[in-house]
N, C-alpha and C positions, 0 to 999 in steps of 0.2 A: 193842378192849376196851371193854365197857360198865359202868359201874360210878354206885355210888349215891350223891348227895351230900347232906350232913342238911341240912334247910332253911335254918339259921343259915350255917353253909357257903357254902349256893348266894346266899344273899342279899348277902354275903361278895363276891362273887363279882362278884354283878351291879355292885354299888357300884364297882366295879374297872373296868365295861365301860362305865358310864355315864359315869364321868372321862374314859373316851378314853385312860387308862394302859395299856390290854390291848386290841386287836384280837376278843378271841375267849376264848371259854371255857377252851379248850385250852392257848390264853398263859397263862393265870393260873396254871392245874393245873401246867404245866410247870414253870415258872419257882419255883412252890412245891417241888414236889420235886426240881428242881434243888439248892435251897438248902439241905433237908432233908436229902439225901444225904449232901451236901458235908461239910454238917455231923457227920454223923452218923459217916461214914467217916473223920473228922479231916482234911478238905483244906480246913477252912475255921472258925478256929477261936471259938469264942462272938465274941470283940473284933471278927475280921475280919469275922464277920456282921453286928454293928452298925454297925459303922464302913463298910458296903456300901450296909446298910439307908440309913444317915442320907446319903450323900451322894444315893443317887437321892432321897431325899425331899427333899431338898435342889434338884436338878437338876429336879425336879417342876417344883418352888415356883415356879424361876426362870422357866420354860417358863410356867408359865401367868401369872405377871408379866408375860409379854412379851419378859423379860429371855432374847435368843436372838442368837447370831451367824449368818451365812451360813457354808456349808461353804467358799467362799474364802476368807474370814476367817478364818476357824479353822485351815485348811492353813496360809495365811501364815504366823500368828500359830506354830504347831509347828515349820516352817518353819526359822522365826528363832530361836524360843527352842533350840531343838536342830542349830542349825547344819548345817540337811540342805538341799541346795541341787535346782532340777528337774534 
């Protein structure tokens, strides 16, 4: 599928790939109408969508702080908090 994007859009777009947030043109588009759908069909209601938005902006923020754990860390830390043992 080839389709046309309006310049503000694709600018939109870029800003997205230049962060290092998206991989790829395709991640953005997707992940836009992912959310669009969701929404749109009621599996995801205005609140849950902000409340989606603001924690990856959030989980952004902290990534590019620095502020990151290892995936060992992280398991442990699940781990323990959910009492699931290897």
């Amino acid at each position: 599928m080839n389709i046309a994007i309006k310049p503000d859009i694709q600018k939109r777009i870029d800003e997205r790939l230049r962060s290092g947030e998206f991989n790829s043109a395709e991640a953005v588009v997707e992940q836009a109408l992912t959310f669009f759908l969701d929404f749109e069909e009621g599996e995801m209601s205005e609140g849950e969508f902000l409340e989606t938005k603001a924690a990856i902006d959030e989980a952004l923020d902290q990534a590019g702080r620095g502020e990151t754990v290892s995936l060992e860390e992280f398991e442990r830390d699940m781990r323990a908090k959910y009492g699931i043992s290897r």
